[in-house]
N, C-alpha and C positions, 0 to 999 in steps of 0.2 A: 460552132460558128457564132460570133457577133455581130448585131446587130447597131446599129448608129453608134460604134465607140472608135471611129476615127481617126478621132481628135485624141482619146488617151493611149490609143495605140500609136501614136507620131509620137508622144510624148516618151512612151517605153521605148519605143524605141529610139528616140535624140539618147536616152537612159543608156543604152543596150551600145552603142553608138560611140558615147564617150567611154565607157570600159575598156571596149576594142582597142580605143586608142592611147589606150595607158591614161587618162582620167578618171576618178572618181564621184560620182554624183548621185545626189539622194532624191527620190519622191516619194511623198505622204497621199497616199488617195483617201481622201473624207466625202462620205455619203450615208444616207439611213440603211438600217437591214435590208437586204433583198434588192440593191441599186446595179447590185454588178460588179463587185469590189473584187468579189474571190474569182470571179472567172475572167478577171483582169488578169489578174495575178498568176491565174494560170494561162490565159493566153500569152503573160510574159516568159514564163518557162517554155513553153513552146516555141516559142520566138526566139528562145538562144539559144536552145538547141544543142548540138553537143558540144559546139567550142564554146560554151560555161561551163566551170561549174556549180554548183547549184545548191545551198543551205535556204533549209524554210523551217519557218515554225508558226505557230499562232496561240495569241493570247486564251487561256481561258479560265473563264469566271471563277470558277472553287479555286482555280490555282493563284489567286490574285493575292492572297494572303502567303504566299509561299517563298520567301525571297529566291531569285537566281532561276525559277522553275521555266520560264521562258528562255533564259540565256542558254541555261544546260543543254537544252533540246535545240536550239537553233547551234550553237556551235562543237556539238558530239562532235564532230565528222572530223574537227579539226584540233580534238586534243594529242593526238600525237604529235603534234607539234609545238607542244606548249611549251619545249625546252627552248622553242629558238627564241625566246622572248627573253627578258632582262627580266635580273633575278626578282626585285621586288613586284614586277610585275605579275610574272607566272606562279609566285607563292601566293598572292592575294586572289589570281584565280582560282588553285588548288583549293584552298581553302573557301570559298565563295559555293563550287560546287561539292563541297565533301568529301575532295579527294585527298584534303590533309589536316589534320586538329592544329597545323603550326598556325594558327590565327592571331591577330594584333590583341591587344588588348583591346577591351572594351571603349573605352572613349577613343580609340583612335578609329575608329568606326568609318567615319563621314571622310577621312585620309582615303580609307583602305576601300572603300565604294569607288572613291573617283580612280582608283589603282584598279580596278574590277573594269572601268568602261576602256583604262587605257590598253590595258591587256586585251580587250576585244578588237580595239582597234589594228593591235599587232597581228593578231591570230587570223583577224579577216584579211590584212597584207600578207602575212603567210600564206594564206588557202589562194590567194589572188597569184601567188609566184610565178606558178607555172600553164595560167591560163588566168580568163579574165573570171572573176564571180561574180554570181548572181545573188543576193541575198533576199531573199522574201518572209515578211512577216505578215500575216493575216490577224486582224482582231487586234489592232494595238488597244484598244482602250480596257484590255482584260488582262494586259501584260501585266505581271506584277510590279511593284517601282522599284524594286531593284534594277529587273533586267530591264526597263523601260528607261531609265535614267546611264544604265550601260551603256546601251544603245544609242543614246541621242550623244552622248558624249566621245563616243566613236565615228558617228555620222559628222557631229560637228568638225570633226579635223581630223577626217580623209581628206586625201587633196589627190594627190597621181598614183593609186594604187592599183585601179584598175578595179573596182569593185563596183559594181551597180546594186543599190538600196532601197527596195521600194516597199511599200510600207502602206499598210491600207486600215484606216479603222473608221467604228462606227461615230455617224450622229445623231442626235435627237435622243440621244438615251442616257442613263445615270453613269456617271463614272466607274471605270474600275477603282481598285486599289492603285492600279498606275497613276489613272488623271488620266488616262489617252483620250478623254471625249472630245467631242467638236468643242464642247467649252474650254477647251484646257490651248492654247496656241503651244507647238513644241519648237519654235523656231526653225524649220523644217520648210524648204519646197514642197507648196499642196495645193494639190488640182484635186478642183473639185467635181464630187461624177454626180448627175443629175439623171432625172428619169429621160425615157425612150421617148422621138415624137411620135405623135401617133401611128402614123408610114410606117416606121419601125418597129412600134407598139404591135400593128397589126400583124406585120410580117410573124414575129416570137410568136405571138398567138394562134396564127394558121399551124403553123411548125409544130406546134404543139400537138392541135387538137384536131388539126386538118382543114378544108377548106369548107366542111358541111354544116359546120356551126351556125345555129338560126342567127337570123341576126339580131334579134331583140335580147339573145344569151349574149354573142359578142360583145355587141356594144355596153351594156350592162359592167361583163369584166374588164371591158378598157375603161371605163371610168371609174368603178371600184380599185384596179391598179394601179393609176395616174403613172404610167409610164415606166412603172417596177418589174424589172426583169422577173423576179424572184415570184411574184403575185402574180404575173401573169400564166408560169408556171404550174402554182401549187394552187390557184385560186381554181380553176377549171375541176381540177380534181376533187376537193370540195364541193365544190358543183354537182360532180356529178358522183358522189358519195351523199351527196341529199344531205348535206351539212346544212344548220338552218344559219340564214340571212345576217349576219350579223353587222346590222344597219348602222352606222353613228360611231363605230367603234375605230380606235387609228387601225391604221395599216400594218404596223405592227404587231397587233392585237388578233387582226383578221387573221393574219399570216399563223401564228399562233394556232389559234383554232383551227386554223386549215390542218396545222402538223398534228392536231391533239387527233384529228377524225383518221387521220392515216395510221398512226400508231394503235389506236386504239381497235381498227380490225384486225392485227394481231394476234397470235395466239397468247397466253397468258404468260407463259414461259419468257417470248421472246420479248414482249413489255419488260419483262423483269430482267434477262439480260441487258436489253437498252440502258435502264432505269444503271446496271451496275457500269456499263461505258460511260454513261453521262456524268454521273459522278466520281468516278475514278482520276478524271482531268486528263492524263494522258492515253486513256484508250490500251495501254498496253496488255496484248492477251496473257503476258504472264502472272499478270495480277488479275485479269477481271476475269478471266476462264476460274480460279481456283476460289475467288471471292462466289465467284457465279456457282458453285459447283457446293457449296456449303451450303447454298439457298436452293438446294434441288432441281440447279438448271444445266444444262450439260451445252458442250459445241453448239451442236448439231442444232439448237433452237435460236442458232444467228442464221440462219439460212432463211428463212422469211424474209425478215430484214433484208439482206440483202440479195434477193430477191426482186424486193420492190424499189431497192434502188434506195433505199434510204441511208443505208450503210455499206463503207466496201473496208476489205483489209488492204492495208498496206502491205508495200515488199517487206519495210522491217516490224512485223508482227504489232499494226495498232490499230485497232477501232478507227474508222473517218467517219463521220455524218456528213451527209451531204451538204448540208447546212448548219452553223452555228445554231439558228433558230431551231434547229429541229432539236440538238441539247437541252434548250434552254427549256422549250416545248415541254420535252420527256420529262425536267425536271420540274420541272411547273405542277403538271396536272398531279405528280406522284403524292398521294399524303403523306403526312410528316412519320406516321408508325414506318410505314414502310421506307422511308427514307434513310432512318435511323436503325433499320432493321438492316440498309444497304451499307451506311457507311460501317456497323460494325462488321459484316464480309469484309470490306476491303480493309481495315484495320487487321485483321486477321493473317488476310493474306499478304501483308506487307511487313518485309523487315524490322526489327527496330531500329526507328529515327524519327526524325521529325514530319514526316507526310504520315507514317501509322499516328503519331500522338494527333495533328490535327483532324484522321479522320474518326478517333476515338474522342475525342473533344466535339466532333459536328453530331453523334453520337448520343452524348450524355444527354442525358433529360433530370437528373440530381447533383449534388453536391459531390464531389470526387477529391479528396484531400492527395493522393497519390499521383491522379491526372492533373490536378492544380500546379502539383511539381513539377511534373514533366515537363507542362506547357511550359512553367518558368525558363526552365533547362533549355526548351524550343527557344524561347525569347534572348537568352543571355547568347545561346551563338549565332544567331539571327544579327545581333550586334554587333559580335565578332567577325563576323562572316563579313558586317560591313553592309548590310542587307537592309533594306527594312523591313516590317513586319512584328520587329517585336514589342511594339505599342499593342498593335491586335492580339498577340500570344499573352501577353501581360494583363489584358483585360478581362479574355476567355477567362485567364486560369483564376481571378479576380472572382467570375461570376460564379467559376466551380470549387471553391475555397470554402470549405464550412466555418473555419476561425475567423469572427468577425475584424480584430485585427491583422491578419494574416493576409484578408481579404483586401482592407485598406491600403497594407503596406503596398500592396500591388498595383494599387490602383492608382498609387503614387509615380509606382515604378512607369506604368502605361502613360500616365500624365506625362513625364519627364520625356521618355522615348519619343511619344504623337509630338512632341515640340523638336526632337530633333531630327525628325521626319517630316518637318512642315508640316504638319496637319495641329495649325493652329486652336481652330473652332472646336478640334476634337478634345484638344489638350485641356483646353480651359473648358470643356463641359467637364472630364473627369476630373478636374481642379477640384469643378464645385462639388462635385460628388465625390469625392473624397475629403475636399474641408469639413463633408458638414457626417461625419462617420466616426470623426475624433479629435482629440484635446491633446496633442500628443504637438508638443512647440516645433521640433524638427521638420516634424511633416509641415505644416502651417507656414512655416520657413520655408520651404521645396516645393511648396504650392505656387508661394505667392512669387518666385524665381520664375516656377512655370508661367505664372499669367504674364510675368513683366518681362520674359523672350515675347507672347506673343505681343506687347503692346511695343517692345523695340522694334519686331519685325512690322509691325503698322503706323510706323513713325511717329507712336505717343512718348515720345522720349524722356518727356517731366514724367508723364503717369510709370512707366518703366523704372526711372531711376527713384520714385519716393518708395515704391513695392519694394525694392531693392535694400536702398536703404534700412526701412524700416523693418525688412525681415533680417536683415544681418545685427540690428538693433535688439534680438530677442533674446532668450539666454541659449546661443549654440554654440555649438565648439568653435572656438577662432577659425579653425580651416575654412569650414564651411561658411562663414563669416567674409569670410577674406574670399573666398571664390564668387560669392553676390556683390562686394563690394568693387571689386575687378571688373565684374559685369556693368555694374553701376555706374563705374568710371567712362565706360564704352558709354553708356546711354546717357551721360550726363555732359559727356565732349559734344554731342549735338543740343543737347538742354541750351548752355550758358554758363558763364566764367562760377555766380554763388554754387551751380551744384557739382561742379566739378572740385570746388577747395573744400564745401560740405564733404563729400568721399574723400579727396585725399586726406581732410583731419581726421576724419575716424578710422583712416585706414593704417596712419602715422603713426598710432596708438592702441594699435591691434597686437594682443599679448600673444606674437606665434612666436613657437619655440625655435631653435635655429636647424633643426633638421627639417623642419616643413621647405618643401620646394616651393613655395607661395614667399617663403619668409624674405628671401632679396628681391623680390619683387616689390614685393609691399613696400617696402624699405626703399628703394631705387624711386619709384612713383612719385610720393609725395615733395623728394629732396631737388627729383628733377623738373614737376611742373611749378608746384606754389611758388617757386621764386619769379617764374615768368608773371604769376599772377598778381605780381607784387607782395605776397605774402610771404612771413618766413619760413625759415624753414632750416633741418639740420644740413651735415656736410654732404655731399655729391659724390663722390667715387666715382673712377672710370668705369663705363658699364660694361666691361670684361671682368672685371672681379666680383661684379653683380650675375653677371652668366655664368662664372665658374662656381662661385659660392651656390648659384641654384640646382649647376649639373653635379655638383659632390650632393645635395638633399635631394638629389632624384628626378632633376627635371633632363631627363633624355630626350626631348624631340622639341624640332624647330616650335611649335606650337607651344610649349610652355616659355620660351623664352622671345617671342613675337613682340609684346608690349613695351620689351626694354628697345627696343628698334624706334618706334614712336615716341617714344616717353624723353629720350636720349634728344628729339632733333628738338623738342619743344626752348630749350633752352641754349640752343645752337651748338651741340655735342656734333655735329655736320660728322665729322672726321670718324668717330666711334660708332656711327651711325652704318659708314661706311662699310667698316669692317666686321662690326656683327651681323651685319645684312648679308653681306656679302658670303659671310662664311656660313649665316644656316639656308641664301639659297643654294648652295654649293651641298650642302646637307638636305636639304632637303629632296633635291636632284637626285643624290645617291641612295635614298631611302624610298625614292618616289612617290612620296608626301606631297601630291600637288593641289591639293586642298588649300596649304597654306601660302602657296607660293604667293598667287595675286598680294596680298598684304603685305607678302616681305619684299614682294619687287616694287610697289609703289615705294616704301619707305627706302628702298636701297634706290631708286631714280631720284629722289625728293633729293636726297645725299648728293649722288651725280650730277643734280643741275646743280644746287649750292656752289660744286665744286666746280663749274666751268665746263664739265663734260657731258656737253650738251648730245653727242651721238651717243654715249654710253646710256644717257640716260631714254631717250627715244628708243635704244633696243630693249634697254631693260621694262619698260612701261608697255611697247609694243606686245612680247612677246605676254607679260601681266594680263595685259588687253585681252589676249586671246584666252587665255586658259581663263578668266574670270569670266566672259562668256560663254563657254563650255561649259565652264561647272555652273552656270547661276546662279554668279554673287554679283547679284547686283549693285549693292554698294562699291564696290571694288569696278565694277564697269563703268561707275559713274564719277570716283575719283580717278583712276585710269586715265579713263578717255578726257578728262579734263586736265587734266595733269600736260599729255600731249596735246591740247590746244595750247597752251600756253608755252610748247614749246617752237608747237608753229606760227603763234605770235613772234614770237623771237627771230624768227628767221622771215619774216615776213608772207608764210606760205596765208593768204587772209582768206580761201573759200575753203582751205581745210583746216583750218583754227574754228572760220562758222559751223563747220561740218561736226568736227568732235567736241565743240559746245553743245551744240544742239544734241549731240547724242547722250553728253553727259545730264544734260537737264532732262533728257526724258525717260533717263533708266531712274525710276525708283522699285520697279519691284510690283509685284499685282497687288498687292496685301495694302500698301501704304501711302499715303495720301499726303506724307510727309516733302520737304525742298527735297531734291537730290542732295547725296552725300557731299559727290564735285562740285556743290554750287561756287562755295570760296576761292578755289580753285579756278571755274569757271569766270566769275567776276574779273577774279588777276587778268587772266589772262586775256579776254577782252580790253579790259583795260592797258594792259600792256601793248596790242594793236592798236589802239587808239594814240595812246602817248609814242608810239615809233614812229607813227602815220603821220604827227601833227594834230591832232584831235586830242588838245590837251585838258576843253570842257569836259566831253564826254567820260574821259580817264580820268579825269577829278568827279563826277558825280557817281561815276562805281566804284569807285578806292574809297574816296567819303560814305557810301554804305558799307561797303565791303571794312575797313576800321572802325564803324562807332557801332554796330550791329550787335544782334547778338552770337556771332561767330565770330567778332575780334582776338578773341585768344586763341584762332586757330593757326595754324604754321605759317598757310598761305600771307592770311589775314596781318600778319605781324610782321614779315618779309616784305610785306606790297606798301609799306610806311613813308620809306624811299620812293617808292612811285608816286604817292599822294603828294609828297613833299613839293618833287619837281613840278605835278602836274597845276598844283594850286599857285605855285610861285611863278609860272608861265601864264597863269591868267590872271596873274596879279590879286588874288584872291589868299595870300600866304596866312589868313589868321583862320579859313579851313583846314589846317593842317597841322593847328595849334597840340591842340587836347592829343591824339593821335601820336605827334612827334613826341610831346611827354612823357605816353607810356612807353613809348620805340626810346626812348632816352634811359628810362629804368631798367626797360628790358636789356638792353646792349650792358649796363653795368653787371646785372646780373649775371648776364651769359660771359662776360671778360673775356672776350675775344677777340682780336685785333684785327680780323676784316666786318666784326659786328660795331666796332667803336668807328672805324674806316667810314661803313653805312654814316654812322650818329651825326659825324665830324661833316661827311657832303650835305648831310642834310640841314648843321648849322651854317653851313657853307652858304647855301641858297635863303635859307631863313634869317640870317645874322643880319648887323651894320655891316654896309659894302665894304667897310676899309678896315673890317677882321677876315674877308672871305679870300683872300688870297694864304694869307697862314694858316687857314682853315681846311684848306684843299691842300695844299702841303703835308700840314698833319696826316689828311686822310690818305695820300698818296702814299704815305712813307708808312701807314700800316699796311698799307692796301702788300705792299711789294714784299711784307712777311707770311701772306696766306694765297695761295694759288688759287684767287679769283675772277680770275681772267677779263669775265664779263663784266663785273662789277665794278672791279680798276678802269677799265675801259672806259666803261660810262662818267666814271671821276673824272678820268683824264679827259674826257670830253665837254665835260662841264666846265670845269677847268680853263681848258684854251679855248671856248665859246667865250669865257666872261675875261679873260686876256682879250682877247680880239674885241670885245665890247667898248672896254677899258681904251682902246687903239694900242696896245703892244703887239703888232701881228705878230714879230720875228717872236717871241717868248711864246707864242701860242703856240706856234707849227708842230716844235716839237710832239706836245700833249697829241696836238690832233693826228699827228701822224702815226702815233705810236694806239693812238684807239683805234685809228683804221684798220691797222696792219692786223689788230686782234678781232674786229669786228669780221674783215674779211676774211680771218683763220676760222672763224666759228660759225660762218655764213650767216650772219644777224645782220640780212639785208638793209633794213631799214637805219639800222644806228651806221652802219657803213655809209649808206646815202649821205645821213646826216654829216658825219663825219668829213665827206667831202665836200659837201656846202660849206660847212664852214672852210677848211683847207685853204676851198678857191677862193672863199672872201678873203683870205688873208693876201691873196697876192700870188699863191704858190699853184701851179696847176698839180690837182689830185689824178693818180693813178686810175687808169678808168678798174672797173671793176673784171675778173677774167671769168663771173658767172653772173647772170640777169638773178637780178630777182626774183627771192621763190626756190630759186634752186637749190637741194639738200646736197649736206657735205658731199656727200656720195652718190654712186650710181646706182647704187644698189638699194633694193628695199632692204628695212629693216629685217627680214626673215634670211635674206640673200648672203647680206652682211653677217647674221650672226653666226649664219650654216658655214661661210666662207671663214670666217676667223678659227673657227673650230678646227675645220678642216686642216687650215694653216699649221696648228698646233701639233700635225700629226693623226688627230682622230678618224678611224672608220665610218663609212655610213652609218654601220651599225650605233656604234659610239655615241654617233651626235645625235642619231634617232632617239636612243633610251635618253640621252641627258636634253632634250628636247620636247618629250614625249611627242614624237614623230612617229611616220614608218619609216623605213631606209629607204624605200621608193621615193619618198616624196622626199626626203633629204636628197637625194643623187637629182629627182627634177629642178631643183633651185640650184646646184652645183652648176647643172649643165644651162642652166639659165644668165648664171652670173658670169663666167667663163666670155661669154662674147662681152658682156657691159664692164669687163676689166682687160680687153685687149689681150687674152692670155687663151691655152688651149688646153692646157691639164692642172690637175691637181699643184703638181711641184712646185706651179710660179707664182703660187697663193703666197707664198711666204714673204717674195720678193713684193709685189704688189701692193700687200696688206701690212 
């Protein structure tokens, strides 16, 4: 029975509730040790009774270094089913749990992780098929971060599966290897569980110990407990074991000593079995019976134990403690001989693989040149597997290396890994402690790469890109040159225009040979930014024989060919941009690389609007949106989500333009202190609201920072020229627009493009002597009509017959104006539509009223509706669109049957005609 929990049993069950009814929905319970977490958790299993069913697992401590050690045990029950998953999926679980050596390579690691959480997501939709489930983890903050980032990445997009996820860890205390502590937020629904009122306090207490308790004892243990299930418990008992006082100490602490004085009457034997459960991690009696049995203890000496209630067996053969704390306890008090006299029993008893190396490694007390290896061997498929953990494997074996460079080299290796494991502070300690170990320029080089991830990842972008730089400046093999200089470029696009042409000149002139997969890269970079920067530069090549040239030297996956995507639109390659975006996310869908997607879908929408396709590009960025907040790239959430305010500026949506501004300026990331990525982005597109609104001060004082800044060489920044133009010449202010139009005048020669000259030519339009700006809009019309700009022509042709009608030629205007409406109104850009028919009706002509209010998107459909339904169109399965989605098929089939009324239609078949 519980006592004052309510309020979290409403909540299990709204949990328990929505399952039932084909939804799925998560909760995180955060409290300290002993608050009630786990008998939450089991009074939620109680509560669902047989129509769940029911996967649990829980985090714990020794196993926090172990990648997947949490996932394996919570989803056993549901690997016979791991064929119904898509291919890439189900191969990266196989391999995650050891059921297959066919593993990624090494650097594709951080791909084949987020393929690990997608595969979970499948597997809990499968266990979900034929009843609603339950899932429960106990102890998130002990999970390892493999299966803790699994997991959150599964939780994050479930949608109608029918799965209920609750989720309980501790607070006040240091982190695992996961991060699950209360410090750590996991973007999770979480209710927080707080202590007992006293009423309730007293009640557990009677319960307990009965209603004879003096009362100068009771009261005593209700203020020693403050309200803790757990201490009100286990404190009495201590009590009345004559445990001494332990005044001043936390609660934690007390608790602790309560469990040391229970364990410790004991017989000797069964301490010692405890001592080989507690450390085993999993409790399994086929390891810890035979580990135990080596140290002269047999069965038969767990029968105290549980006896007293401290331990019980499970139906599938494992050790439980009744409490985490009592683990913790048992390991606690054990000295360290006898600790290391435990772990090598379970080393013994345990196959070879990687849980025998680690508990032979917890073990060592000397140098072990043999074990040094192994551990590496643990680390390199820790990698593979996509896991983390082999930062920690790599440092052990570091510590256990008697070759002093042998020991460095590792220490290198462990620096490199803790960086791509986010554990920054960790990286740059073993930086410095491996810089200062040797004289060896490579390493020194690899160091200084490590420190300058973490200073990108904390928005030191100058201090990032000069590390960079200056380590690619030393004497190392061009490759490795060219991979810091590449990074460099990354960290120097937020720097400022000098350190991005710094990089691209030393990159221009980087001696790689032509089989290096780096080498069209390199090549492509320099030819496609410096000329926007005004600087020269050699010839440009279409960026397909840049891709191809790089997949004949080895570059097979969307990720090696990502920056020819960006690098391509800097100079208005829009079209090429298109189509290589297009094609590696289309590859990378089939490889289920969703790591890289967010990047390649921002640049393949950036492409999209260019192009006038304003809904392709709102799915394409939507669906971006989602997957970059799943996996936790924050940068990508913050150009994203800016990205689509600017296209709800365009369409005049103005509280969800505020909305996804405001989200993009407040994603930077925990680490960094730096502007959001989207801020350029951001700027535009505010500014963009303002100039369609009529607020054409406002949209001149953000386009004027947003062009003379230090982000003017960014894409947004250099597109948004035209806006400045108009918005300064509306307020009669046109010598703001000066300097700005200039570089936008060299840049368009550069880029020789006929809807980028079309821009130049409106903008000398509005800037020029009046009595050039009608041959001037001419000109630009008559590019305008060679590149399918839709939007852009629009707005020409609307400036256009504005300044006809100024002029008093109405009947000359109409045309122009009519023909921007008609496009305005096809592309739902409420606001220029408005405008468009102000002027209209100034001329004399009554304008078409409009057949949607403003606001209203092309469609009726959300973006996710839309994309499910096109798919569908196509012919594809649930199944289908789930894997090329990364959905469930449940939740695919709940947006089919969603969108079905909001297009007037009742099946599948008349998708086609519809859509």
């Amino acid at each position: 029975m519980l006592y004052g929990r309510e309020g979290e049993q409403a909540a299990v069950d709204g949990l328990l509730d929505a399952a039932r009814a084909g939804r799925s929905e998560v909760l995180l319970l955060r409290g300290e040790a002993g608050i009630g977490k786990t008998a939450l958790l089991d009074d939620a299993v109680a509560r669902a009774g047989e129509a769940f069913r029911v996967i649990r697992a829980a985090g714990v401590e020794y196993e926090a270094e172990l990648p997947y050690a949490g996932l394996t045990l919570l989803l056993a029950p549901g690997l016979d089913r791991l064929e119904a998953l898509p291919g890439p999926q189900r191969r990266a679980l196989e391999a995650a749990f050891g059921l297959s050596d066919d593993g990624p390579a090494v650097d594709e690691g951080r791909a084949d992780r987020l393929l690990v959480g997608l595969a979970t997501l499948g597997l809990l939709a499968e266990l979900a098929a034929d009843q609603p489930l339950l899932c429960v983890v106990d102890d998130v903050q002990w999970l390892d971060r493999a299966s803790l980032d699994a997991l959150l990445l599964a939780a994050r997009r479930l949608q109608a599966e029918g799965v209920a996820l609750l989720l309980a860890a501790r607070t006040g205390g240091a982190a695992g290897a996961g991060g699950g502590s209360a410090e750590r937020p996991l973007g999770l629904p979480e209710r927080q569980v707080t202590g007992l009122s006293e009423a309730d306090a007293t009640r557990l207490l009677t319960r307990r110990v009965g209603p004879d308790l003096p009362a100068t004892v009771r009261d005593r243990l209700l203020v020693e407990a403050a309200g803790n299930p757990l201490a009100l418990t286990e404190l009495p008992v201590a009590a009345g074991a004559q445990t001494p006082a332990p005044g001043g100490l936390p609660l934690t602490s007390r608790l602790l000593i309560a469990f040391h004085g229970q364990v410790t009457g004991l017989p000797a034997a069964t301490q010692t079995l405890l001592l080989v459960a507690a450390a085993e991690e999993s409790g399994a009696l086929d390891v810890v019976l035979p580990a135990a049995a080596a140290l002269g203890v047999t069965a038969e000496h767990l029968t105290p134990a549980e006896q007293s209630g401290l331990v019980t067996v499970t139906a599938d053969r494992r050790i439980a403690f009744r409490h985490p704390l009592l683990r913790s306890a048992i390991l606690q008090r054990a000295p360290h001989h006898q600790k290391v006299t435990v772990h090598q029993a379970i080393a013994r008893a345990l196959p070879d693989g990687d849980r025998r190396t680690w508990h032979l490694a917890l073990a060592a007390t000397v140098p072990d040149a043999g074990l040094a290896d192994a551990l590496e061997r643990t680390a390199v498929r820790a990698e593979r597997r996509g896991g983390h953990g082999g930062a920690a494997a790599y440092e052990r074996a570091a510590r256990l290396t008697p070759d002093r460079d042998s020991a460095t080299r590792r220490l290198v290796l462990a620096a490199e890994a803790a960086t791509e494991e986010g554990e920054l502070d960790r990286a740059e300690k073993l930086a410095d402690e491996a810089a200062g170990r040797t004289d060896n320029v490579l390493a020194h080089a690899l160091l200084d790469q490590v420190r300058a991830t973490a200073h990108f990842w904390r928005g030191a972008y100058p201090t990032a890109h000069r590390l960079l730089l200056d380590a690619a400046g030393t004497d190392i093999d061009p490759t490795y040159a060219a991979r810091m200089l590449l990074q460099a470029f990354h960290a120097a696009w937020y720097a400022g225009e000098e350190p991005v042409a710094a990089v691209l000149d030393r990159l221009a002139v980087l001696p790689l040979p032509d089989d290096d997969p780096l080498a069209p890269l390199a090549r492509h970079l320099p030819a496609a930014v410096l000329p926007a920067l005004g600087r020269p530069a050699g010839p440009l090549p279409p960026v397909r024989e840049a891709a191809a040239a790089a997949r004949r030297a080895g570059a097979d996956s969307p990720v090696d060919l990502i920056q020819l995507c960006g690098a391509t639109l800097v100079l208005g390659r829009d079209e090429e941009t298109a189509e290589l975006a297009a094609e590696l996310v289309a590859e990378a869908r089939a490889k289920g690389t969703v790591g890289v997607m967010p990047t390649l879908q921002f640049f393949l929408a950036e492409a999209e609007l260019f192009h006038g396709r304003h809904r392709d590009a709102e799915l394409t960025a939507t669906e971006g949106l989602g997957l970059a907040r799943d996996t936790g790239q924050h940068q990508w959430v913050s150009q994203l989500a800016a990205l689509l305010a600017y296209l709800a500026a365009l369409d005049g949506r103005t509280d969800r333009c505020a909305e996804l501004a405001a989200t993009a300026l407040a994603t930077t990331g925990a680490q960094t202190a730096a502007p959001a990525a989207g801020l350029a982005w951001v700027q535009w597109a505010l500014a963009l609201l303002d100039l369609g609104q009529g607020r054409a001060g406002d949209a001149a004082d953000r386009l004027h920072t947003l062009t003379t800044g230090p982000h003017r060489h960014h894409i947004s920044a250099t597109r948004a020229v035209p806006d400045l133009v108009e918005a300064a010449v509306r307020l009669g202010t046109p010598e703001r627009a000066a300097e700005p139009y200039e570089r936008f005048a060299r840049w368009a020669a550069a880029a020789d493009r006929p809807w980028a000259e079309a821009l130049r030519l409106r903008c000398q339009a509005l800037l020029g002597p009046d009595e050039l700006a009608e041959t001037t809009y001419r000109a630009a019309l008559t590019r305008h009509a060679t590149a399918h700009r839709p939007f852009e022509q629009a707005r020409t042709a609307l400036l256009y017959g504005e300044w006809l009608r100024r002029t008093r030629r109405r009947t000359d205007a109409r045309p122009h104006l009519r023909a921007a409406l008609e496009t305005f109104d096809r592309l739902a850009a409420h606001p220029w539509a408005a405008r468009a028919r102000t002027e209209l009706s100034a001329t004399g002509t009554p304008a078409p009223t409009s057949a949607t209010p403003a606001g209203t998107p092309q469609s009726p459909l959300t973006p996710q509706e839309l994309q499910i339904a096109r798919l569908a169109a196509q012919g594809l399965t649930n199944r289908d669109i789930a894997a090329q989605l990364f959905l469930s098929p449940r939740t695919v089939a709940h947006h089919l049957y969603k969108a079905y009324p909001k297009l007037n239609i009742t099946s599948r078949t008349e998708l086609t005609t519809v859509l």
